[in-house]
C-alpha positions as CSV (number, residue, x, y, z in Angstrom):
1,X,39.4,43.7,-23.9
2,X,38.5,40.4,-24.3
3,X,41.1,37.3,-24.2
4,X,42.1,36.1,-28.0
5,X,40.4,32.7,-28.3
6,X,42.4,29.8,-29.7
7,X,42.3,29.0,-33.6
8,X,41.6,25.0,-33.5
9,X,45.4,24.2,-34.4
10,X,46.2,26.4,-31.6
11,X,44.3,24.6,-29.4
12,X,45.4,21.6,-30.4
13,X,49.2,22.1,-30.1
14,X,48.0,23.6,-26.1
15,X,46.3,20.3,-25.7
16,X,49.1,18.6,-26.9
17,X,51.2,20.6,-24.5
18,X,49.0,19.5,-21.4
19,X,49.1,15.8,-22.4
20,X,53.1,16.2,-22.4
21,X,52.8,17.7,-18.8
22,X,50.6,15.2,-17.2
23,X,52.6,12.6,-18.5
24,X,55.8,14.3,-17.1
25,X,54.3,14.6,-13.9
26,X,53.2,11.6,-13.7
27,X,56.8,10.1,-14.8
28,X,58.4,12.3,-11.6
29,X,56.1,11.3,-9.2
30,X,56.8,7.4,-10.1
31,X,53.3,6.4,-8.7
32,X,53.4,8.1,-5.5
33,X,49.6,9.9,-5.7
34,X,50.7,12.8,-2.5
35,X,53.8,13.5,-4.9
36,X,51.7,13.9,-8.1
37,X,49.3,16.2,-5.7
38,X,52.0,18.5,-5.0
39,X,53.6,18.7,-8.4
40,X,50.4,19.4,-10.2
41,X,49.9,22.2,-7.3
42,X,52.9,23.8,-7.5
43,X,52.8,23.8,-11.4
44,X,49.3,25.1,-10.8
45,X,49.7,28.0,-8.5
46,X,53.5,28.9,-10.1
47,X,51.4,29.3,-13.4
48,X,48.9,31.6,-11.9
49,X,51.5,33.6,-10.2
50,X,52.5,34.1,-13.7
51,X,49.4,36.1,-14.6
52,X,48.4,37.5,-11.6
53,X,51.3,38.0,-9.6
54,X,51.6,36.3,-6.2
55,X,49.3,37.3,-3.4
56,X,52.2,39.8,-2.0
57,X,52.1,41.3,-4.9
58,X,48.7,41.5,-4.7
59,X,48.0,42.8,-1.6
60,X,50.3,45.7,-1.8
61,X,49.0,47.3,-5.2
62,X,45.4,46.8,-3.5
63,X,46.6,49.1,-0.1
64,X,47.8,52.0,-2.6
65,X,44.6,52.0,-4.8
66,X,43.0,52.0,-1.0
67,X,45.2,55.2,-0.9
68,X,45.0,56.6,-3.8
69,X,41.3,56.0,-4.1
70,X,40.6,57.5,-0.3
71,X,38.8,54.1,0.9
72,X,36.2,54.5,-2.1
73,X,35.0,52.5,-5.0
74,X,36.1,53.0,-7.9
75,X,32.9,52.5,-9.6
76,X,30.4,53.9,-6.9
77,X,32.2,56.1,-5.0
78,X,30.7,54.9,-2.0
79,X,33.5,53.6,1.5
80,X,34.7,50.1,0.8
81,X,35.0,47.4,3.2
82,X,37.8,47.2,5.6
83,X,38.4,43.8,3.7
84,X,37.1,42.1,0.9
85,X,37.4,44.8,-2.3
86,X,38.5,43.5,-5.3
87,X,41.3,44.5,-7.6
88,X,39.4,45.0,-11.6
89,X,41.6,45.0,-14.6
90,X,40.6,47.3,-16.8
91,X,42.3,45.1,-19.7
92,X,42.9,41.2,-19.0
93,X,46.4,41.0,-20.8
94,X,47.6,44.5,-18.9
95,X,48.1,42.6,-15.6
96,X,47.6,43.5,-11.9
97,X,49.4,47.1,-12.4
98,X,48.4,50.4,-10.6
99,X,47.5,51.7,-14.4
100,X,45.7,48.9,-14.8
101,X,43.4,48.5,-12.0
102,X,41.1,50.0,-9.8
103,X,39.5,48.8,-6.4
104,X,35.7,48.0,-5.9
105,X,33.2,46.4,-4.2
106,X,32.6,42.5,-4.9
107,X,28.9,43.7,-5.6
108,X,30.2,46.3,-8.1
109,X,32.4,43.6,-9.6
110,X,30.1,40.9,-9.9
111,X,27.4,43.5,-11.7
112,X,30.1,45.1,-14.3
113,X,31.4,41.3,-15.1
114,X,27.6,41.3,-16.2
115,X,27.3,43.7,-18.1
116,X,30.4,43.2,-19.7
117,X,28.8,39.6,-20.7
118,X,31.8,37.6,-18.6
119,X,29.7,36.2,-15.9
């Protein structure tokens, strides 16, 4: 399922938000350009946490689809690598949940996000 795209007032009130942020970060880093850095980052990968869980998170639902899947791809069936499968979502908004994903090859993943007209 795609991801609802912003009417332009939405938008607008989300770029409004960012301006407010930036100039927050900026206030608490009083100048100091290695403070602003790690403020930004934190802010950065906390948010991203916030969609896709952390990488612990992560990590353990991709060793039980490894289980649950016997090693195979979801897509085409064949082994998958000791390391580098990916975790799909099946729907963007369901999260990074064992109902929600299955395990497959980058290859696989990189072809499907074709076809489904995201890459």
């Amino acid at each position: 399922m795609p991801s609802k795209r912003l009417t332009p007032e939405q938008a607008e009130k989300a770029n409004e938000l960012l301006e407010s942020v930036r100039a927050q970060l900026l206030e608490l880093s009083g100048g100091d350009a290695s403070l602003l850095f790690s403020l930004r980052r934190r802010i950065f990968i906390r948010l991203s946490y916030d969609e896709r869980g952390t990488p612990a998170q992560r990590t353990k639902l991709k060793n039980q689809k490894w289980k649950d899947q016997r090693g195979k791809c979801a897509i085409c069936k064949e082994d998958l690598p000791a390391s580098g499968a990916e975790l799909d979502r099946f729907d963007a908004l369901g999260g990074y949940t064992a109902e929600n994903t299955q395990l497959i090859h980058h290859d696989c993943h990189r072809k499907q996000q074709v076809d489904r007209g995201f890459a």
